[in-house]
Every structure is written in C-alpha cells, then in structure tokens.
C-alpha positions in Angstrom: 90.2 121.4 96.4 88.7 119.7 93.4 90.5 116.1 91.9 89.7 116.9 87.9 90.9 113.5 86.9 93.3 110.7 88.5 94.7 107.8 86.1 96.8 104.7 87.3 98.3 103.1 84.5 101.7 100.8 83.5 103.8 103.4 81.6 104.0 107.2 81.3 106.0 108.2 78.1 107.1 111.7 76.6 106.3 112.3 73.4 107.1 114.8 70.8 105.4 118.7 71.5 105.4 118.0 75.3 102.8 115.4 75.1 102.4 112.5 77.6 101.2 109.1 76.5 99.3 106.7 79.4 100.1 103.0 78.8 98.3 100.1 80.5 95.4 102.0 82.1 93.9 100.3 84.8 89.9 101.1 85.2 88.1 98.4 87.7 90.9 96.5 88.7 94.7 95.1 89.1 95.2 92.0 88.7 98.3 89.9 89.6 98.7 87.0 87.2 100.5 84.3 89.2 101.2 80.4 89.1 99.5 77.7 91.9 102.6 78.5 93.6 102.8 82.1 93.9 99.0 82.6 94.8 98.4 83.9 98.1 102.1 85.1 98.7 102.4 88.5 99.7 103.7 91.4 99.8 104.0 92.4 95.9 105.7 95.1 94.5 104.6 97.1 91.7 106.0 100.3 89.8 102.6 102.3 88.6 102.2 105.4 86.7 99.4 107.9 88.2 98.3 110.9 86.6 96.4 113.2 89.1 94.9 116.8 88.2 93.9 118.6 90.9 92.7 123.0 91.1 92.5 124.7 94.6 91.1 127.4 94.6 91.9 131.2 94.8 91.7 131.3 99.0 93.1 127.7 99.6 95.9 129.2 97.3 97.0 131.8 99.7 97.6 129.4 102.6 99.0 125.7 100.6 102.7 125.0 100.7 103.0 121.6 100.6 101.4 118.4 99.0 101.5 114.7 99.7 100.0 111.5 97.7 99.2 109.0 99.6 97.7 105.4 98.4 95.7 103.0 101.0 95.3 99.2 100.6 92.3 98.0 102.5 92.8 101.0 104.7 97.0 100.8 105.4 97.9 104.1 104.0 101.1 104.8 102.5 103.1 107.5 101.2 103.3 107.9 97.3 105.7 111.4 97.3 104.6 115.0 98.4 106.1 118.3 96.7 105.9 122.3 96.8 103.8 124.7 95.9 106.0 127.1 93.8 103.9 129.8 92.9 105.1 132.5 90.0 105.4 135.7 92.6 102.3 137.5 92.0 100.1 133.5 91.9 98.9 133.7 95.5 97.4 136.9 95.3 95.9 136.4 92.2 92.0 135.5 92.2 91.0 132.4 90.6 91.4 128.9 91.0 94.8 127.2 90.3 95.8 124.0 88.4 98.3 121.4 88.6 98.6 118.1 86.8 101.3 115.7 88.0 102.9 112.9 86.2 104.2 110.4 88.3 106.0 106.7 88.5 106.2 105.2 92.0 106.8 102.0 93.7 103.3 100.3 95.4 103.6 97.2 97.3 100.5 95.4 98.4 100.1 92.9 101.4 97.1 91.5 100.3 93.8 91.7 98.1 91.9 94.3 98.4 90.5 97.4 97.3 93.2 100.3 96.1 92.4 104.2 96.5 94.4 107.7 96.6 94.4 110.8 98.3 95.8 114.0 98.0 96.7 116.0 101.0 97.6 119.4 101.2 99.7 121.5 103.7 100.2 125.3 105.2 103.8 126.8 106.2 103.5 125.5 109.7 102.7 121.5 108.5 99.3 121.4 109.5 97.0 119.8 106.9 94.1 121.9 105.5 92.3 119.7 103.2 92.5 116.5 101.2 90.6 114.9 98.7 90.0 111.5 97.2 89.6 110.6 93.8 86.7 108.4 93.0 88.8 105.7 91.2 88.9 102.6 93.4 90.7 99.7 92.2 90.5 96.0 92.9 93.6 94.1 93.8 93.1 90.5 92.3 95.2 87.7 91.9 94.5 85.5 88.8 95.5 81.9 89.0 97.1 80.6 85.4 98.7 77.2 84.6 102.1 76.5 85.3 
C-alpha cells in the first residue's frame, strides 16, 4: 500500500467538469485562534476536509474489503470513517496496482496541543487488518492568543 498524496484543508468544493477545489490548506500547522479566556480550554471541535490518494497493489487487491481512516492526537487515535472496496467484477483479478482518491469532510476534536497525523488501514473479508500506512504529513496543533 503506497499513500500518493494526503491534504487536510478547510473546504472541499465541486466544481464544473468533475473538478474538486481544496480551500484553506493546512501545511505545518493548525492553529486555534482564541481570546485570554478561551486559551487552554479543551476539547475543540473542528470540521476538516482531507484528501487522501492511496494504490494497493495487484496481490493486496485480491484479499482488501474494507478501509478505515483514522486520525491520532498526540497518540489518542480516532476514527475518521472506513468504506468498501467495490471492485468492477473482473478488478481483483486483474494485474496491476489499483487507485483510489477519497474526498472527505469530517468532524476532529482535539483535547489538547499536539502533533496531528493519519492513517489508513485496510481490511480482508474476515476483519483482520493487513496493512496500514501513514502519510508523512504531521500537523501541529497550536493555539494563538489574540486581543480581546
């Protein structure tokens, strides 16, 4: 299993010609902008945007059902959402790697500061897990201090 690319961002949006558009992408970190008051209360909720591309390939094809996203914050994990593998009929047999890019908004909430990462897990018929694999993106969860 290979992660091509993973995105967090603010805002997914269709466009015309089956496009997507990525708004607010987050690169090093998230920051929480918050008043004296607010600073150091916890949990907070976010809705994000994540963009994951992931290929298995032609053997790991044959025995993946299922898929779950998970995020961790400073090493809690967390369920993001999980799905199917709905290969065309012939798919599983075929030889070669296969694609999938998933757009996706979800609900985050964060306990604390920290550091942010992903993982993708996938699945066989029976529910055991056969692989997973984490994208190198790492965020840092900050909170930024502003005047009231």
């Amino acid at each position: 299993m290979k992660i091509n690319s993973f995105i967090i961002c603010d805002d997914i949006r269709s466009e015309v010609g089956n496009k997507k558009s990525l708004m607010g992408i987050y690169t090093k970190e998230l920051l929480f902008s918050v008043t004296a008051e607010e600073a150091g209360v916890w949990p907070k909720d976010l809705v994000l945007g994540m963009m994951l591309d992931f290929s298995i390939s032609a053997e790991l094809k044959k025995k993946a059902h299922t898929f779950k996203v998970m995020y961790s914050v400073n090493g809690v994990e967390n369920a993001l959402g999980e799905g199917e593998f709905n290969f065309p009929p012939d798919e599983r047999e075929q030889e070669g790697d296969f694609q999938m890019t998933i757009f996706a908004k979800s609900q985050y909430r964060f306990e604390s500061c920290g550091k942010l990462s992903h993982c993708v897990k996938i699945f066989d018929a029976s529910g055991n897990e056969i692989v997973q694999a984490t994208p190198t993106t790492e965020l840092l969860i900050k909170e930024n201090v502003i005047p009231s």
